[in-house]
Backbone of each chain as nested JSON, in Angstrom:
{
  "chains": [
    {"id": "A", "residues": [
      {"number": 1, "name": "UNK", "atoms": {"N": [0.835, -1.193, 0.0], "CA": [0.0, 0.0, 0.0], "C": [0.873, 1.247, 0.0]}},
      {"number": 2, "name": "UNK", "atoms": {"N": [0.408, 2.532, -0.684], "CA": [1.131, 2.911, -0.743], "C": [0.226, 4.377, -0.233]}},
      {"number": 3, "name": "UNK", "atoms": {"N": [0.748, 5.382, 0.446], "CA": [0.195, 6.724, 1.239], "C": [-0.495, 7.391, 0.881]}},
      {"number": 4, "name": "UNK", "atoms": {"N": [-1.155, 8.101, 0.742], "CA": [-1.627, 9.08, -0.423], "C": [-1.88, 9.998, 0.566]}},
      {"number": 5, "name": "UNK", "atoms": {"N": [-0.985, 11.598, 1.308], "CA": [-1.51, 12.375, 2.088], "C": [-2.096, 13.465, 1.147]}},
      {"number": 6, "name": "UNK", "atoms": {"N": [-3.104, 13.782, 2.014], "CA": [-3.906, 15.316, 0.812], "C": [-4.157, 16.181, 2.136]}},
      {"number": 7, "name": "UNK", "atoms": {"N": [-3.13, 17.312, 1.736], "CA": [-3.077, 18.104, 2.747], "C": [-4.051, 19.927, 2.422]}},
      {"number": 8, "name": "UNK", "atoms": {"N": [-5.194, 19.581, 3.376], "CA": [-6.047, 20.922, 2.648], "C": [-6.073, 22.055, 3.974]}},
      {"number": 9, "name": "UNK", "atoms": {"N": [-6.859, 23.069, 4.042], "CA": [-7.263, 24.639, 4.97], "C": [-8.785, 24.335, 5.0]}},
      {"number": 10, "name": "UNK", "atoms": {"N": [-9.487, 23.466, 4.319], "CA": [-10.282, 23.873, 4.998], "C": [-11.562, 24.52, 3.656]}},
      {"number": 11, "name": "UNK", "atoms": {"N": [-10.56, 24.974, 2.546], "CA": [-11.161, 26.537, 1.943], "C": [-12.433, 25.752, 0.759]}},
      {"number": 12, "name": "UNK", "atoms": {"N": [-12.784, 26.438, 0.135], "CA": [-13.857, 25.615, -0.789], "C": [-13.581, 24.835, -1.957]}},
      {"number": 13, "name": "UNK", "atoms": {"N": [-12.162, 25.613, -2.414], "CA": [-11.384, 25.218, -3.461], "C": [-10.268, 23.501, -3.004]}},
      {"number": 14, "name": "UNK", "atoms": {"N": [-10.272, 23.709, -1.868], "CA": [-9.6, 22.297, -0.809], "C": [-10.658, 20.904, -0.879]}},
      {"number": 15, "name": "UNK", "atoms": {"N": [-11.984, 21.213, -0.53], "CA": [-12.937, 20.159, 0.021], "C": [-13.301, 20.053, -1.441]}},
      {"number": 16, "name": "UNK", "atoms": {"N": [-13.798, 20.608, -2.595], "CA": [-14.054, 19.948, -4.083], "C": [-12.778, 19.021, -4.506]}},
      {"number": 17, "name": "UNK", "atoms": {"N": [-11.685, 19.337, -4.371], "CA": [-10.52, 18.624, -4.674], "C": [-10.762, 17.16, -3.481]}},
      {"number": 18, "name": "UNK", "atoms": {"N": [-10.935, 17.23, -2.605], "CA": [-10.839, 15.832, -1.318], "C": [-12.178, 15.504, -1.804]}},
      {"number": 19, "name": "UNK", "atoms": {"N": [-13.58, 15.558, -2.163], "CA": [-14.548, 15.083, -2.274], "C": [-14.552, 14.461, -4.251]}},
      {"number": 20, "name": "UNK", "atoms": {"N": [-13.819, 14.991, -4.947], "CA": [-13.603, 14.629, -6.399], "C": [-12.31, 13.829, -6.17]}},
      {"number": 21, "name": "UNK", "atoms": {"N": [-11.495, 13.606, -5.885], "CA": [-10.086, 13.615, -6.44], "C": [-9.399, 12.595, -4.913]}},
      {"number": 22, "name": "UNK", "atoms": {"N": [-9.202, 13.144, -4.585], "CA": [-8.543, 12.211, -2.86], "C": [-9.541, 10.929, -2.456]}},
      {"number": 23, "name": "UNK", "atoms": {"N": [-10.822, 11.177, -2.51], "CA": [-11.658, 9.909, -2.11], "C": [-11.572, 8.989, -3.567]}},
      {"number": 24, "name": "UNK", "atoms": {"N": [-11.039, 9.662, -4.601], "CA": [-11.402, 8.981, -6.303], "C": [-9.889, 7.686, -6.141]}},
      {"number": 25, "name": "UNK", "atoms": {"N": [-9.105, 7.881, -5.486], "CA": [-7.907, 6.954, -5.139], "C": [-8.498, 5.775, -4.865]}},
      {"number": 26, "name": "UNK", "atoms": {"N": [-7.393, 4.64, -5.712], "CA": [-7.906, 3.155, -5.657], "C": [-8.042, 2.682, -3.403]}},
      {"number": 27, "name": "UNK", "atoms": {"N": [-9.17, 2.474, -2.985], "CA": [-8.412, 1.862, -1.863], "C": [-7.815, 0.334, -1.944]}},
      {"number": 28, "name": "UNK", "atoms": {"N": [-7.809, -0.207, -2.825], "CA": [-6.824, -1.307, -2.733], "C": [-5.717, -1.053, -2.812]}},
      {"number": 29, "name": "UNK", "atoms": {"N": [-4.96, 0.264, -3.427], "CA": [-3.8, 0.509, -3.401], "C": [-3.137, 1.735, -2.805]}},
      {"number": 30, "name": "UNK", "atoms": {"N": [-3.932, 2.518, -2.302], "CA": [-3.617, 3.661, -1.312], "C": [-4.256, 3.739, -0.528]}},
      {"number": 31, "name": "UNK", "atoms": {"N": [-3.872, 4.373, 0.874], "CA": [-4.153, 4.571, 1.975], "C": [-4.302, 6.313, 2.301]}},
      {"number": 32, "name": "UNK", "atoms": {"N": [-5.127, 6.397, 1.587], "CA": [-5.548, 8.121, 1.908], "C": [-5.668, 8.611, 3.299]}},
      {"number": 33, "name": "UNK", "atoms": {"N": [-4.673, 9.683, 3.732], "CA": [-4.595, 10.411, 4.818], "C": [-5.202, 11.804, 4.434]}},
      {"number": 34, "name": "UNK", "atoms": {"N": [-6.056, 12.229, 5.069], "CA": [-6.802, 13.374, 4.766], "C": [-6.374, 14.591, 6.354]}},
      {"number": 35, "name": "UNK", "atoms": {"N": [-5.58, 15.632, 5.6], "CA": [-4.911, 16.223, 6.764], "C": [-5.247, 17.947, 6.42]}},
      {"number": 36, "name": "UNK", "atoms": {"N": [-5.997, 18.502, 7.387], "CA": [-6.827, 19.975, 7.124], "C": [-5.857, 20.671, 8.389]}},
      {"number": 37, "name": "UNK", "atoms": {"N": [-5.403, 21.54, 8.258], "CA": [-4.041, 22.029, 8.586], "C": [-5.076, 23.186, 9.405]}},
      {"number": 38, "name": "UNK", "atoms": {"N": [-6.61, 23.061, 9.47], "CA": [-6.893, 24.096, 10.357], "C": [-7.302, 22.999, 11.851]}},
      {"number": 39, "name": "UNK", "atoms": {"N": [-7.415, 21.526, 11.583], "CA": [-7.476, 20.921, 12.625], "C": [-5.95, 20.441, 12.99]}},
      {"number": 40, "name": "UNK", "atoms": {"N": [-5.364, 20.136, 12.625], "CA": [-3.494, 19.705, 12.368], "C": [-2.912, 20.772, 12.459]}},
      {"number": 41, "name": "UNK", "atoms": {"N": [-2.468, 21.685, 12.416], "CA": [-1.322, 23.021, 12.497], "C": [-0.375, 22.538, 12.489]}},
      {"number": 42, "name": "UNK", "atoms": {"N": [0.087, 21.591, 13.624], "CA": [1.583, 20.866, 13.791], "C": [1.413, 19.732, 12.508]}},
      {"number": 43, "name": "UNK", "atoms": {"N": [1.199, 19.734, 11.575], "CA": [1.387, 19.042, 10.32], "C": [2.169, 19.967, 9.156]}},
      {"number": 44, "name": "UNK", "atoms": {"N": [1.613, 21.506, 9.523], "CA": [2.338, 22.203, 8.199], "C": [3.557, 22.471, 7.998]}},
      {"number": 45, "name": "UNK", "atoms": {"N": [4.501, 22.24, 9.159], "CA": [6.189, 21.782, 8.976], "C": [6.183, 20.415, 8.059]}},
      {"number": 46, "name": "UNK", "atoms": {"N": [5.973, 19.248, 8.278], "CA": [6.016, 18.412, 7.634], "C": [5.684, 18.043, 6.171]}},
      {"number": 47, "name": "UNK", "atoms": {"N": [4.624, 18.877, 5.775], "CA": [4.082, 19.915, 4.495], "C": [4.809, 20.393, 4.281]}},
      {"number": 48, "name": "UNK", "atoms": {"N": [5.399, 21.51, 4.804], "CA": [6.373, 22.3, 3.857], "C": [8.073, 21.437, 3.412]}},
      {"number": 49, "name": "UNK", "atoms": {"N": [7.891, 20.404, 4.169], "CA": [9.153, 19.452, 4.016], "C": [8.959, 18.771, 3.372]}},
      {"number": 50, "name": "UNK", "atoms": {"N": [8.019, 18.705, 2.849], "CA": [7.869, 17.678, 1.714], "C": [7.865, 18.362, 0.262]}},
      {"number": 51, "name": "UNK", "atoms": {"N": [7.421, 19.675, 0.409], "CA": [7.65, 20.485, -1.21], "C": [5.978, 20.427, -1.303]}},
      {"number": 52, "name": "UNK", "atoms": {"N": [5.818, 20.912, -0.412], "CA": [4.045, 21.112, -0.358], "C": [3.927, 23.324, -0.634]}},
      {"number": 53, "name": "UNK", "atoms": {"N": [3.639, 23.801, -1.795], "CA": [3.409, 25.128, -1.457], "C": [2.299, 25.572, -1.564]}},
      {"number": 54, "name": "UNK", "atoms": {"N": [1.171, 25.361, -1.737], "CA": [-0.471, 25.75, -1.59], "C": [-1.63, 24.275, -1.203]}},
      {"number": 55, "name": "UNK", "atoms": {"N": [-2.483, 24.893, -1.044], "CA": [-3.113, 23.853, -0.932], "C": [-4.763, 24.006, -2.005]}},
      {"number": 56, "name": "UNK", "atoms": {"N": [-4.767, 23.197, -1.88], "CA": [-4.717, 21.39, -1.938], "C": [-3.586, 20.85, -1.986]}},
      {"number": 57, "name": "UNK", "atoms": {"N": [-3.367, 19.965, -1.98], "CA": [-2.076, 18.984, -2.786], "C": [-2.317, 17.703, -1.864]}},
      {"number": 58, "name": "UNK", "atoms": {"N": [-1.591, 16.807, -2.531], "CA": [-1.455, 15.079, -2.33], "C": [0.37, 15.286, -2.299]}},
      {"number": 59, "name": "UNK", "atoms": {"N": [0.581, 14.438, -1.511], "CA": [2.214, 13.983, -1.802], "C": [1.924, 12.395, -1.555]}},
      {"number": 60, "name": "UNK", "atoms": {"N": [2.237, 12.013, -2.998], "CA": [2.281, 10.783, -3.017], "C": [3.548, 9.943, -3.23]}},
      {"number": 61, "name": "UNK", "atoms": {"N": [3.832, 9.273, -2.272], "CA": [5.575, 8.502, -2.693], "C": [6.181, 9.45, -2.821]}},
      {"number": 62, "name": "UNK", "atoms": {"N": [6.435, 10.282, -2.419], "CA": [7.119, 11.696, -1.969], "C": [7.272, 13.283, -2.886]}},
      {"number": 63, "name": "UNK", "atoms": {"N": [6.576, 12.552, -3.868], "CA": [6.039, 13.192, -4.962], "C": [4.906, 14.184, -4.363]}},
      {"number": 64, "name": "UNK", "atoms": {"N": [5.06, 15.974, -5.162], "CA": [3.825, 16.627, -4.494], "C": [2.639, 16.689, -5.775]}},
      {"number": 65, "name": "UNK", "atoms": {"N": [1.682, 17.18, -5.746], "CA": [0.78, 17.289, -6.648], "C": [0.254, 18.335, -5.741]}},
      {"number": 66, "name": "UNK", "atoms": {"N": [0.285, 19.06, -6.611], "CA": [-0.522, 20.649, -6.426], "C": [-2.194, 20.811, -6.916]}},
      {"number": 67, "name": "UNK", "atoms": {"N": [-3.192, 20.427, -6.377], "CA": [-4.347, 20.617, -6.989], "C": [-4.846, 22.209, -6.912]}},
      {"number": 68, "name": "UNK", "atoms": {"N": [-5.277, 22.913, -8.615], "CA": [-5.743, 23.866, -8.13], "C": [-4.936, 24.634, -7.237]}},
      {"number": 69, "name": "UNK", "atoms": {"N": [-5.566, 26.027, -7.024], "CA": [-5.006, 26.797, -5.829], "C": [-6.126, 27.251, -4.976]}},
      {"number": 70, "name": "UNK", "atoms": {"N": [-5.966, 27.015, -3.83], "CA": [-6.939, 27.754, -2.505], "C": [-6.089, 28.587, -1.782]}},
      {"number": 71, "name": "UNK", "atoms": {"N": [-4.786, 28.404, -1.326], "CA": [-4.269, 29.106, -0.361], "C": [-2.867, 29.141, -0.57]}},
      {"number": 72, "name": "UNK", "atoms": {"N": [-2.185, 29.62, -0.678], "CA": [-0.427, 29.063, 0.257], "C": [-0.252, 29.26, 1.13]}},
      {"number": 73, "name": "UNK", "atoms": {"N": [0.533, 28.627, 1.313], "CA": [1.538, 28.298, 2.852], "C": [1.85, 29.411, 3.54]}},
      {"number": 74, "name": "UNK", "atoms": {"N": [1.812, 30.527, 2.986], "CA": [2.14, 31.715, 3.733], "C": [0.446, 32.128, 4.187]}},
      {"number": 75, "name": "UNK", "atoms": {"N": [-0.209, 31.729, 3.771], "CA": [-1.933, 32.078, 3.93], "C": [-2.365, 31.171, 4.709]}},
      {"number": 76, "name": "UNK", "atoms": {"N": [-1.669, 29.91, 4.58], "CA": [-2.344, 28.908, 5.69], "C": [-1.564, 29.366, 7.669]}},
      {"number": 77, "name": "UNK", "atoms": {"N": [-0.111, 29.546, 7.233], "CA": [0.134, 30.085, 8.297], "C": [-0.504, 31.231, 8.916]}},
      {"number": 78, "name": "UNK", "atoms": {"N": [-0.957, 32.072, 8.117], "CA": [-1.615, 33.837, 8.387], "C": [-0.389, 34.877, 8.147]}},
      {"number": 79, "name": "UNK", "atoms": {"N": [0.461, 34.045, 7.256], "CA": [1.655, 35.213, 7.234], "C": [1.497, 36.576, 6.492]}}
    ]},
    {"id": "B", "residues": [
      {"number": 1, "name": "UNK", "atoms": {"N": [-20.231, 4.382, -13.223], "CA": [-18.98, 4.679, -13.774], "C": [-18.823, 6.133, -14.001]}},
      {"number": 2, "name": "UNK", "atoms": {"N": [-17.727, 6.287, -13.887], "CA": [-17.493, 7.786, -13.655], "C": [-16.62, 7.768, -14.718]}},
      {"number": 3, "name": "UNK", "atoms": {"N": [-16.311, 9.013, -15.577], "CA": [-15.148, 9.125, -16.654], "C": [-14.346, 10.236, -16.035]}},
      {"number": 4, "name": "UNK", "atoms": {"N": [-13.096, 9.975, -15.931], "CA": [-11.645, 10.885, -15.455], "C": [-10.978, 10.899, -16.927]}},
      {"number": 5, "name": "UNK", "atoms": {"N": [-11.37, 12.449, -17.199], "CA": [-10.428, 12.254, -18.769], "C": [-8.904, 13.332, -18.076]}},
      {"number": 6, "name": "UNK", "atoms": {"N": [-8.131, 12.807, -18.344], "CA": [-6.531, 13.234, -17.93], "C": [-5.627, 13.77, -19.293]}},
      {"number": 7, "name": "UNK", "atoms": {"N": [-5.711, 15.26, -19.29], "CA": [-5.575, 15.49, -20.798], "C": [-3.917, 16.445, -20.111]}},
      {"number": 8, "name": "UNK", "atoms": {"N": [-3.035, 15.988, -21.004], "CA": [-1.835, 16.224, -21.037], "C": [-1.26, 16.445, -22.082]}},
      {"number": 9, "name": "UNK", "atoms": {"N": [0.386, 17.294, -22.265], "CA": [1.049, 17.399, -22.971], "C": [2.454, 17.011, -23.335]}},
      {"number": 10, "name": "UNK", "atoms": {"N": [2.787, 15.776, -22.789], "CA": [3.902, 15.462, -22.962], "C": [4.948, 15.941, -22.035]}},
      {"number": 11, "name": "UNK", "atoms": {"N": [4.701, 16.758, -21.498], "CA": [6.207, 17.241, -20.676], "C": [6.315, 16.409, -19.715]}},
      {"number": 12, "name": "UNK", "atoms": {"N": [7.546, 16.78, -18.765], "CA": [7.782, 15.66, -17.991], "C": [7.027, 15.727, -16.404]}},
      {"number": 13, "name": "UNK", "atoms": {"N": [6.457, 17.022, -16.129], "CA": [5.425, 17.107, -15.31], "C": [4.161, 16.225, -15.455]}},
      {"number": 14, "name": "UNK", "atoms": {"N": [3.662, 16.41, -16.721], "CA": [2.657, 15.804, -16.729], "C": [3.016, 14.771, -17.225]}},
      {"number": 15, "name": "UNK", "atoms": {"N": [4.322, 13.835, -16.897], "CA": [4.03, 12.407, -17.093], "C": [4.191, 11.941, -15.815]}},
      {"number": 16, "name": "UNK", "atoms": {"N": [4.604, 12.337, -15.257], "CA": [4.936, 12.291, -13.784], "C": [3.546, 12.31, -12.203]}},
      {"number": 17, "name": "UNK", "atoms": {"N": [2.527, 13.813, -13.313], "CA": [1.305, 13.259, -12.984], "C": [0.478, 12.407, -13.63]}},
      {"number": 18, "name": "UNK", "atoms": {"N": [0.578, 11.396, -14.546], "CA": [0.207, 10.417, -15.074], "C": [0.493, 8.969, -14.224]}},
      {"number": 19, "name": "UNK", "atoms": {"N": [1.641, 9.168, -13.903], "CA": [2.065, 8.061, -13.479], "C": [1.451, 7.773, -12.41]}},
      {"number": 20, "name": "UNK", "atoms": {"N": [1.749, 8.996, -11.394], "CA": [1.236, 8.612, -10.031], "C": [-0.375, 9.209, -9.973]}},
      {"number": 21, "name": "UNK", "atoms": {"N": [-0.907, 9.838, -10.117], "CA": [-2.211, 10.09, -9.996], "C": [-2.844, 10.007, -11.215]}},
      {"number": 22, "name": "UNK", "atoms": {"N": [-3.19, 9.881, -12.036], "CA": [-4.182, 9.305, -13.178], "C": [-3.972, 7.957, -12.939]}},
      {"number": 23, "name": "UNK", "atoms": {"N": [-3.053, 6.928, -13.029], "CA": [-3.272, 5.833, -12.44], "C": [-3.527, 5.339, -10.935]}},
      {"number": 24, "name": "UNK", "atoms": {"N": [-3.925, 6.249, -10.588], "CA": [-3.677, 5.966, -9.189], "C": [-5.486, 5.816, -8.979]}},
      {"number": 25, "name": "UNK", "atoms": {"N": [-6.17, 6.351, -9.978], "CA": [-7.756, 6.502, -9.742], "C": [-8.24, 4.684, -9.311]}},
      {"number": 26, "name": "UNK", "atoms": {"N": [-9.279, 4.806, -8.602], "CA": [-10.158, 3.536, -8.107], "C": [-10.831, 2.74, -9.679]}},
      {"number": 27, "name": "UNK", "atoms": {"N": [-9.981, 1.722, -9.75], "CA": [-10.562, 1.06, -11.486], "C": [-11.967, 0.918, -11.508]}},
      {"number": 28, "name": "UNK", "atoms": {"N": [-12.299, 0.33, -9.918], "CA": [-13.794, 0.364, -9.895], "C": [-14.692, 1.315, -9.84]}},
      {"number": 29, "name": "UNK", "atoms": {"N": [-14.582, 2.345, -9.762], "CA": [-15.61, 3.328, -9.88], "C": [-15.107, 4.316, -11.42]}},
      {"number": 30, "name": "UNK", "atoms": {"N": [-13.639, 4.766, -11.583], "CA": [-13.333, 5.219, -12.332], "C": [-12.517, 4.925, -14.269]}},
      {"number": 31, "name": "UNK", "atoms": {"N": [-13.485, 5.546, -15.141], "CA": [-13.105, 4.639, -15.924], "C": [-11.805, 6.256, -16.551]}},
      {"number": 32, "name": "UNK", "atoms": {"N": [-10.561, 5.561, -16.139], "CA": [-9.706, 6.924, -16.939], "C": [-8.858, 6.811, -18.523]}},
      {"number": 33, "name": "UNK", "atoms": {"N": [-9.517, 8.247, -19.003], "CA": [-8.848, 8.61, -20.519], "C": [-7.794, 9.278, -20.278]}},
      {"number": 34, "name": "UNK", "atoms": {"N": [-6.427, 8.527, -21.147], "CA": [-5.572, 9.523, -21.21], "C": [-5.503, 10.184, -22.297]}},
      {"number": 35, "name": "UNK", "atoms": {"N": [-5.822, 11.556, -22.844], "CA": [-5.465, 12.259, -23.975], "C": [-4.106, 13.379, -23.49]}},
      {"number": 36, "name": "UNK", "atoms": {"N": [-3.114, 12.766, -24.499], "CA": [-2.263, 13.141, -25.261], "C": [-2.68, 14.291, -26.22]}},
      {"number": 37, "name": "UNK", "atoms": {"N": [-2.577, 15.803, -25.778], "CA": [-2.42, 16.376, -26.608], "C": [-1.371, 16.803, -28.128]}},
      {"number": 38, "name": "UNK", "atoms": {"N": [-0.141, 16.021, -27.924], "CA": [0.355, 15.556, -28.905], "C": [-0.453, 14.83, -30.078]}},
      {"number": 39, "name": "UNK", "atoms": {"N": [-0.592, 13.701, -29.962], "CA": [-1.283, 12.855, -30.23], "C": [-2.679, 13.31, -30.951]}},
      {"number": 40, "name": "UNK", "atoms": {"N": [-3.672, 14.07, -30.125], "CA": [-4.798, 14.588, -30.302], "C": [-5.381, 15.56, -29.861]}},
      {"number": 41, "name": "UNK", "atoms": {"N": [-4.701, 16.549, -31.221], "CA": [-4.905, 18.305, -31.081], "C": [-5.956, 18.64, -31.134]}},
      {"number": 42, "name": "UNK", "atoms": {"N": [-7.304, 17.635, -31.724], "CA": [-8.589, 17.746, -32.117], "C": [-8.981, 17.596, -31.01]}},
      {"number": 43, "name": "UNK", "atoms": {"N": [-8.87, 17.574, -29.165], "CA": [-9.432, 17.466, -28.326], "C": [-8.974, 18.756, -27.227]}},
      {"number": 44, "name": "UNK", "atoms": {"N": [-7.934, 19.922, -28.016], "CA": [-7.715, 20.501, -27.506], "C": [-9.087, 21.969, -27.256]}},
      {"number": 45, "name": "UNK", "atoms": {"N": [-9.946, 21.863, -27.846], "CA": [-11.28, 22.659, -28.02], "C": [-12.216, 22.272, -26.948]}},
      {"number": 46, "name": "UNK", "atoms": {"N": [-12.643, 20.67, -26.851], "CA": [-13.233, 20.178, -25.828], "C": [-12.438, 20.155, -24.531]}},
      {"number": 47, "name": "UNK", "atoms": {"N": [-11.172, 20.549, -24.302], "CA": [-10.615, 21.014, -23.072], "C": [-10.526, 21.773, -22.315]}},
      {"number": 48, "name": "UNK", "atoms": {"N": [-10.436, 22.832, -23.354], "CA": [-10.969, 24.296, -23.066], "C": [-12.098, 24.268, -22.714]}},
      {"number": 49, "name": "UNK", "atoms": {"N": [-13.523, 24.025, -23.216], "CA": [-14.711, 24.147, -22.893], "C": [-14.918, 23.732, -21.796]}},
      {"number": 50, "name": "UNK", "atoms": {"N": [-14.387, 22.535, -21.076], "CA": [-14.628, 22.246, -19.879], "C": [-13.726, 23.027, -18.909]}},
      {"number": 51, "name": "UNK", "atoms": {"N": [-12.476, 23.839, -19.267], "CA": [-12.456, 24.912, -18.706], "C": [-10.841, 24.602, -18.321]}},
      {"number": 52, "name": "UNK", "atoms": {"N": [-10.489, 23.717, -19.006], "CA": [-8.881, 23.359, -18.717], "C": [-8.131, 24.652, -19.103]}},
      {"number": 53, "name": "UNK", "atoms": {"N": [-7.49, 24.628, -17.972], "CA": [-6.734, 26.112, -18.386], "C": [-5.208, 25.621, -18.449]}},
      {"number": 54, "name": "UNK", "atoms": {"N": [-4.479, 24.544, -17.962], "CA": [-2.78, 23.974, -18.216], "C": [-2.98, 22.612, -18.167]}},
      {"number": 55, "name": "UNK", "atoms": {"N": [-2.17, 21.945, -18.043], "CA": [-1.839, 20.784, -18.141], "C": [-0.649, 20.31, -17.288]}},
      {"number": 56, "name": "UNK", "atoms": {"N": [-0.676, 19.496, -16.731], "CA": [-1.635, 18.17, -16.819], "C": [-3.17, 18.609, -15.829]}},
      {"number": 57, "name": "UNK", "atoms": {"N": [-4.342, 18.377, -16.331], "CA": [-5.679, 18.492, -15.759], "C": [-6.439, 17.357, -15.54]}},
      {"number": 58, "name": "UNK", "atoms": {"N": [-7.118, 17.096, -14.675], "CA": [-8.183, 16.029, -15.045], "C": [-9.273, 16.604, -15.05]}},
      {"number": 59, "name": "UNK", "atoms": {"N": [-10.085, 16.06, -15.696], "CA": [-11.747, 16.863, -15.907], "C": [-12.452, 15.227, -15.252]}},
      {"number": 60, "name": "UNK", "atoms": {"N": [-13.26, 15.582, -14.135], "CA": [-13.839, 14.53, -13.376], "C": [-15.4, 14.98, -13.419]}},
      {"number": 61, "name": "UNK", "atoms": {"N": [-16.419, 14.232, -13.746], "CA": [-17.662, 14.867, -13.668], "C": [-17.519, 15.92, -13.513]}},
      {"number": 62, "name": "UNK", "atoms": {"N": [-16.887, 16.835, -14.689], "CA": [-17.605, 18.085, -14.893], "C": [-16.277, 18.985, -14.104]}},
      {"number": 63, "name": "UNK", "atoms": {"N": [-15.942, 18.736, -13.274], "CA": [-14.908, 19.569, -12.248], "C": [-13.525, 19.492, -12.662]}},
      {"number": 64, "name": "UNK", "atoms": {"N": [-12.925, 20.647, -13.102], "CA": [-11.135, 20.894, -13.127], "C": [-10.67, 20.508, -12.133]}},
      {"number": 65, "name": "UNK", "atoms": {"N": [-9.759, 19.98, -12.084], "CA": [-8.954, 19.655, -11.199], "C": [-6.84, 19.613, -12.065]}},
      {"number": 66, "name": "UNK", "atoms": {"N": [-6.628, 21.07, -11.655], "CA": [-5.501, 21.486, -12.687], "C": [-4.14, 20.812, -11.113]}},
      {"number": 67, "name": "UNK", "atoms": {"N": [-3.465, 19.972, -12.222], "CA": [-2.187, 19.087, -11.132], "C": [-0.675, 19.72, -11.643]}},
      {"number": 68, "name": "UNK", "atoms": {"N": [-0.568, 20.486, -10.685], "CA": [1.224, 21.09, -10.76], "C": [1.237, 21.827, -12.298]}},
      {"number": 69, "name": "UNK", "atoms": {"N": [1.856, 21.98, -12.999], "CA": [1.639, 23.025, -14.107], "C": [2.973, 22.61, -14.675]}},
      {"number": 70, "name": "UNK", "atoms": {"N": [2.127, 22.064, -16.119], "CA": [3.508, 21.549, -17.354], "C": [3.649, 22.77, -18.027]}},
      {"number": 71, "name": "UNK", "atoms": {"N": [2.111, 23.401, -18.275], "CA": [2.243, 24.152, -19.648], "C": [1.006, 24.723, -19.801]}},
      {"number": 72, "name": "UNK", "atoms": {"N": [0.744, 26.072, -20.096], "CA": [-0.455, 26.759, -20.463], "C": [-1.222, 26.258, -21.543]}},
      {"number": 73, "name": "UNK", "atoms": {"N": [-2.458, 26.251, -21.743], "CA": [-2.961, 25.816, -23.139], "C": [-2.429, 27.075, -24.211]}},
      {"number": 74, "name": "UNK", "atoms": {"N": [-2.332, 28.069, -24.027], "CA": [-1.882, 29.025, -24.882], "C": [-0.097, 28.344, -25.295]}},
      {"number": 75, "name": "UNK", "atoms": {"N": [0.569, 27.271, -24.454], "CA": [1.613, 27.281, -25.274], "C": [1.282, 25.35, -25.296]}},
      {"number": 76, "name": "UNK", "atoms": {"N": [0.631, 25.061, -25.519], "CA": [0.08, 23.395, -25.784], "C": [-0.481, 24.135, -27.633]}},
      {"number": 77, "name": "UNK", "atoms": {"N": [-0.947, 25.11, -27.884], "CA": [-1.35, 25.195, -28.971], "C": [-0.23, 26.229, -29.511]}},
      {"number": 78, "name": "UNK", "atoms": {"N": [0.746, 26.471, -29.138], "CA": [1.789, 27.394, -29.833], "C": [1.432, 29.018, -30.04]}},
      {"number": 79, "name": "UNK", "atoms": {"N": [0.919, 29.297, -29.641], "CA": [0.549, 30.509, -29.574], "C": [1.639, 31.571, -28.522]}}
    ]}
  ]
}
């Protein structure tokens, strides 16, 4: 099995991407982690270490995928 | 059945989102097209209409869903 994290805010442009696209993942072969950085905060270091810069996105196998744009990282922090 | 059409241009972004997320869709619910805009410039009109604005995109019932950014459609058609 292989990870599939989809790291969203929350925003409207985030939850169409996790309700189309993140739940659309095979579950026989990924294990979707669904991680909203307004319940998680201590997740968005680990996000940004992975080459995560807006959200939506999936990092899959360490690979990022950028869905769309809702926010960046400087917006999810409140910078 | 749901149709995931995954319309791309060859670059190495969007093979990269091919690899891992267009195949990565649930076989059982999702039936996915890959168009190659190389391949088939005659589908670059119906891409647009559904509102693809770069590539690599998937168009999922109806919804964009634009993944990391190979290439504008303005330079997929040379313009």
């Amino acid at each position: 099995m292989s990870v599939a994290t989809f790291y969203h805010a929350g925003c409207s442009v985030c939850v169409d991407a996790e309700q189309n696209l993140a739940y659309a993942l095979d579950p026989a072969r990924y294990t979707v982690e669904i991680v909203n950085f307004a319940d998680s905060p201590e997740r968005i270091a680990e996000a940004e270490t992975a080459g995560v810069q807006s959200v939506p996105a999936f990092v899959i196998d360490g690979s990022v995928f950028h869905v769309n744009h809702g926010a960046t990282m400087a917006q999810v922090k409140g910078e």
